[in-house]
C-alpha positions as CSV (number, residue, x, y, z in Angstrom):
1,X,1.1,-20.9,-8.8
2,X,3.5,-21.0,-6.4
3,X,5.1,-17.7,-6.3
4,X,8.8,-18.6,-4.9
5,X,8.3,-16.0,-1.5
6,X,9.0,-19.0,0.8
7,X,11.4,-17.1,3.4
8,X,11.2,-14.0,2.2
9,X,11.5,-10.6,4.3
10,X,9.1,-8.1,3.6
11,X,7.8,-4.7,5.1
12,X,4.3,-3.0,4.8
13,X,3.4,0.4,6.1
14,X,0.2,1.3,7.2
15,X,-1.2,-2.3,7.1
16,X,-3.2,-1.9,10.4
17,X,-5.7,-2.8,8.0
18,X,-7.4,-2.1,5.2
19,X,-5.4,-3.1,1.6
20,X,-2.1,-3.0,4.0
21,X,-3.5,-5.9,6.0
22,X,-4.6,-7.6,2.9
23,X,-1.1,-7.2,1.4
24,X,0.6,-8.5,4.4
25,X,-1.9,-11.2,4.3
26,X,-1.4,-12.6,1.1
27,X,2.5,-12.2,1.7
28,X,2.2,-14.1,4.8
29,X,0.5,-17.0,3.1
30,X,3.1,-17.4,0.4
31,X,5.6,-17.9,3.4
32,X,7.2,-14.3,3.7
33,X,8.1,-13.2,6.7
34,X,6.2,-9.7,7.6
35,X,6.9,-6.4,9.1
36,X,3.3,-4.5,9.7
37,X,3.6,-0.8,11.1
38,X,0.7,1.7,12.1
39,X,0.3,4.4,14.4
40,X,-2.3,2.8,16.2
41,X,-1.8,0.1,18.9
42,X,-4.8,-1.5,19.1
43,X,-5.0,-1.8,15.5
44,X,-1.8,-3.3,15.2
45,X,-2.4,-6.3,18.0
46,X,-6.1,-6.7,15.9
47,X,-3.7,-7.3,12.5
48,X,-1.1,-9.2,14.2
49,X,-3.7,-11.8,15.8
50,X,-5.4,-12.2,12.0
51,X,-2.1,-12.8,10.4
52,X,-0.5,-15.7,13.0
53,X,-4.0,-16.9,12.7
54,X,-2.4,-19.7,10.7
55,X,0.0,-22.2,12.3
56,X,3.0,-21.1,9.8
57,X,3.0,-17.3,10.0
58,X,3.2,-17.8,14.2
59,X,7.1,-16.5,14.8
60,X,7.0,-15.0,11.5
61,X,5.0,-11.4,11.9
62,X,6.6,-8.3,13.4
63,X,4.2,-5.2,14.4
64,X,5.6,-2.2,15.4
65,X,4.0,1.2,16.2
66,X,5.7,4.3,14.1
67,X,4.7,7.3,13.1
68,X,6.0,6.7,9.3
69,X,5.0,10.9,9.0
70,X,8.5,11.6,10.7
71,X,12.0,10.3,9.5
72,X,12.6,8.4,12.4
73,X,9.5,6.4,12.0
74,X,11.0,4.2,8.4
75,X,14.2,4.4,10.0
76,X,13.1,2.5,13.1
77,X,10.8,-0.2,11.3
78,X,13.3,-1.1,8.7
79,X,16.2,-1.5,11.4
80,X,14.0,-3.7,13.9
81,X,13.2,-5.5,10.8
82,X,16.5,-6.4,9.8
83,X,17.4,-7.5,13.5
84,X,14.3,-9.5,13.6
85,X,14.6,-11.1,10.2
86,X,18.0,-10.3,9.0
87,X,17.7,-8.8,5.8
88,X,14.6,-7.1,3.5
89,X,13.4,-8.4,0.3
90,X,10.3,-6.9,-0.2
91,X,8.9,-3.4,0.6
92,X,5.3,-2.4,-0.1
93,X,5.0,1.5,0.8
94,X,1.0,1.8,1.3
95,X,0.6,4.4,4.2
96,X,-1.1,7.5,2.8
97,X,-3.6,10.3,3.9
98,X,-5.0,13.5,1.7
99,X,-7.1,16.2,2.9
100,X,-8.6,19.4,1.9
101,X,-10.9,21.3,-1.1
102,X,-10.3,22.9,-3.9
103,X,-6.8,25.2,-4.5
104,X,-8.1,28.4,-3.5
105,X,-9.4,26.5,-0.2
106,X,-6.9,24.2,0.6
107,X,-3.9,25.4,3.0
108,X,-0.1,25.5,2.9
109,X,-0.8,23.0,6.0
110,X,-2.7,20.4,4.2
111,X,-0.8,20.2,1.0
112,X,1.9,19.4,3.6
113,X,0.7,17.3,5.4
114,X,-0.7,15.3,2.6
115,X,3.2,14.8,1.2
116,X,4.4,14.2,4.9
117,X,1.4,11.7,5.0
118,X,2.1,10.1,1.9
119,X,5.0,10.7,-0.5
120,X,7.7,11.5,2.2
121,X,7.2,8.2,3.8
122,X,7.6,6.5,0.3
123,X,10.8,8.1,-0.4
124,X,12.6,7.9,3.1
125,X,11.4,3.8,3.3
126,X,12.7,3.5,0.1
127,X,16.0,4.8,0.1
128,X,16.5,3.1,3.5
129,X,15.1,-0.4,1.9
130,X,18.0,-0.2,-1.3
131,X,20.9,-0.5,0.3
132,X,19.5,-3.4,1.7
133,X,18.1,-5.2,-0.9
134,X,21.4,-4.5,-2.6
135,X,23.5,-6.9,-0.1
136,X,20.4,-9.7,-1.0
137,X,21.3,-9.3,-4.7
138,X,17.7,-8.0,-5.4
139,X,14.5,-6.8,-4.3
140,X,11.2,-5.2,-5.0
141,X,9.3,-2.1,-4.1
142,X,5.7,-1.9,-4.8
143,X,4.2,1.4,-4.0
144,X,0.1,1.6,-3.5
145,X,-1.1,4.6,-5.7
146,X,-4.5,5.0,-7.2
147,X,-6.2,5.2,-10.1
148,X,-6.6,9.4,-9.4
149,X,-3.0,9.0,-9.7
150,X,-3.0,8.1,-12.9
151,X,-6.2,10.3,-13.7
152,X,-8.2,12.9,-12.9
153,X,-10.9,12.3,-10.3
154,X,-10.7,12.6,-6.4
155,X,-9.5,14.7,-3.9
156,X,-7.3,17.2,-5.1
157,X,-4.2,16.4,-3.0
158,X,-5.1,12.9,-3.1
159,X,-4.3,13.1,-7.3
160,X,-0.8,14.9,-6.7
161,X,0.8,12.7,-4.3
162,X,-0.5,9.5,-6.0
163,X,0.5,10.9,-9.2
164,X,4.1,11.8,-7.6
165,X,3.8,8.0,-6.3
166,X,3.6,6.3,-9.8
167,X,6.1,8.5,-10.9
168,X,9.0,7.8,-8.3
169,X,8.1,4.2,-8.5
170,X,8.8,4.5,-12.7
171,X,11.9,6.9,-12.3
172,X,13.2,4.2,-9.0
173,X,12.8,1.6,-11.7
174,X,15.1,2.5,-14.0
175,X,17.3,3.7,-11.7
176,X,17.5,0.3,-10.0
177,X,17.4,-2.1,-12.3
178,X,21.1,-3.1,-12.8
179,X,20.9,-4.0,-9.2
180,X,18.4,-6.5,-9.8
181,X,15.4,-4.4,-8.0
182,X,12.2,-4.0,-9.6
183,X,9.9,-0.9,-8.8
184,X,6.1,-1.0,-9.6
185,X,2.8,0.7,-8.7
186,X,-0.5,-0.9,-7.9
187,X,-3.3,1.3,-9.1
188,X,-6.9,0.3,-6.9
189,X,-9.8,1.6,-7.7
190,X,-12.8,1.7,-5.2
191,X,-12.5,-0.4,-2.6
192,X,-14.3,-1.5,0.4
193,X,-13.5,-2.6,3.8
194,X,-14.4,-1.6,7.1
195,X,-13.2,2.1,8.3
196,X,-12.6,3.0,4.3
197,X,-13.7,5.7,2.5
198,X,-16.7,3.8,0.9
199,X,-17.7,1.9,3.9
200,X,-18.3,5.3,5.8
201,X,-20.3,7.2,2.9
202,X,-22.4,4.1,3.3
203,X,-22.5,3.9,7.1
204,X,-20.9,5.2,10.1
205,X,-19.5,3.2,13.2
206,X,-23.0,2.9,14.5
207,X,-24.4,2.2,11.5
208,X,-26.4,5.3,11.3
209,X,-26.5,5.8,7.6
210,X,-24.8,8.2,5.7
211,X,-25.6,8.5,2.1
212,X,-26.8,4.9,0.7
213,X,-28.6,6.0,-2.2
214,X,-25.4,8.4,-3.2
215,X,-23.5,5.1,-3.0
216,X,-25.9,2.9,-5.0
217,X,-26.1,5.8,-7.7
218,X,-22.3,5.7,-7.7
219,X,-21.5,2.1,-8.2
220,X,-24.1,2.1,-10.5
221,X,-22.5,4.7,-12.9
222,X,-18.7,4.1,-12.1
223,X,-18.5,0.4,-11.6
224,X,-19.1,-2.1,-14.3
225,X,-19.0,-5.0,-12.4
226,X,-21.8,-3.8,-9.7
227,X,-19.7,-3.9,-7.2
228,X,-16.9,-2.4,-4.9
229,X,-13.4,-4.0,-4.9
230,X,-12.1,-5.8,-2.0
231,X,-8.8,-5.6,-0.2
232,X,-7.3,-9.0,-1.0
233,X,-8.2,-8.9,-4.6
234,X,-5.1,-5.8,-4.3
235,X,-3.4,-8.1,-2.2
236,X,-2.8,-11.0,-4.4
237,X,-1.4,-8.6,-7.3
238,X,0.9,-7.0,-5.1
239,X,1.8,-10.3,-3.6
240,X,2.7,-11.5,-7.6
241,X,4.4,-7.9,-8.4
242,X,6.6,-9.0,-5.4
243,X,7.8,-11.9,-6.6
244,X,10.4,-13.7,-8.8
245,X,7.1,-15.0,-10.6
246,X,7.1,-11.2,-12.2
247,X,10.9,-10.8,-13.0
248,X,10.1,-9.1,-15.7
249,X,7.6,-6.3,-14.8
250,X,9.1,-3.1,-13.2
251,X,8.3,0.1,-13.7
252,X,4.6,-0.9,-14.3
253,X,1.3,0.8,-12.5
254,X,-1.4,-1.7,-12.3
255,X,-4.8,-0.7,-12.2
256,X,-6.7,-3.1,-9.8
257,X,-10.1,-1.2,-10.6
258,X,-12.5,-3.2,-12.1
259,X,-12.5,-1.6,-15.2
260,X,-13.2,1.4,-13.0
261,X,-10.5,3.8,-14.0
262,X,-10.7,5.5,-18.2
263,X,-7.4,5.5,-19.0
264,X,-6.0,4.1,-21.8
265,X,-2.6,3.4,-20.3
């Protein structure tokens, strides 16, 4: 299917690597033109040499270092976007991080940083991204939540600001629709690649392991399919939800899961 993102302009945050890279990936491939934005350097050049790996993306990727935690950070990547590109069509708003416990043992600190992580960079890229996809005569804003955002399970903080993800995506929906901008979520479920969540529990940088039989145990009860997902599978359904090929889905949360997640809805 082709998916009509020839020339597109998009943006992914925290796409280093990881289901970010993946997204960017797949958007790259369809013909988009791509913004990718970490706080780490050498990350970044590692993403950058993957995605002009093929002929027709060389010329077409931009990778910019920002700290996407502060307000000057989606300010900056959206404006050298637009002089780079001229315009924005797509935003995917994936940078996210979640620490602490349980309530009595998590801190004033953590629950802010997990919104300063997470949320707050949704929000500020957003309302930067509108006015913008406004003059193009539409867009589409894809935020990456989780499954513990649309149930319980996880880290505490995780489940609130993924939860608050899924539902600024639904409320942005309805507010933009008349301008011809769709808002959806993408909810993954586990999945692996190196430096995630899962890949550590099984095995640390050196290898040294960690907790395999934990792991096994875990897949075998949670994941019908035997297996952990992987980043381009969330790719490719962001990659649709992006384009005109799914004008009429907004205000959506996917699960991309597996069959992982319970919910009913």
């Amino acid at each position: 299917m082709d998916l009509q993102l020839g020339g597109k302009v998009a943006i992914v945050t925290g796409s280093s690597r990881g289901l970010g890279l993946a997204t960017a990936m797949a958007l790259a491939e369809e013909g988009c033109y791509v913004t990718i934005c970490a706080r780490g350097e050498a990350g970044l050049d590692e993403a950058r040499a993957k995605l002009e790996s093929s002929p027709a993306s060389i010329g077409r990727v931009l990778a910019l270092k920002a700290d996407l935690a502060s307000s000057a950070g989606p300010a900056a990547v959206i404006a050298q976007t637009v002089d780079a590109f001229g315009g924005l069509d797509i935003l995917v708003n994936n940078v996210g991080l979640a620490r602490g416990a349980g309530i009595t043992s998590t801190s004033d600190a953590e629950w802010q940083e997990a919104l300063d992580q997470t949320l707050f960079p949704a929000i500020r890229a957003s309302r930067l991204a509108v006015p913008l996809m406004r003059r193009r005569g539409g867009g589409s804003i894809v935020m990456i939540a989780s499954i513990w955002g649309r149930e319980s399970g996880g880290r505490m903080t995780y489940n609130a600001v993924k939860a608050a993800e899924i539902s600024l995506a639904k409320a942005m929906a309805q507010q933009l629709a008349p301008d011809n901008i769709r808002v959806n979520s993408v909810a993954p479920g586990s999945i692996r690649f190196p430096g995630g969540s899962c890949t550590r529990r099984s095995h640390d940088p050196p290898g040294n392991r960690i907790d395999p039989e934990g792991i096994a145990e875990f897949v075998k009860r949670e994941l019908p399919f035997g297996r952990f997902g992987r980043p381009e599978e969330v790719g490719a359904v962001v990659a649709f939800l992006a384009s005109p090929r799914a004008s009429w889905i907004s205000g959506a949360s996917v699960p991309v899961d597996g069959c992982q997640s319970r919910s009913q809805i």
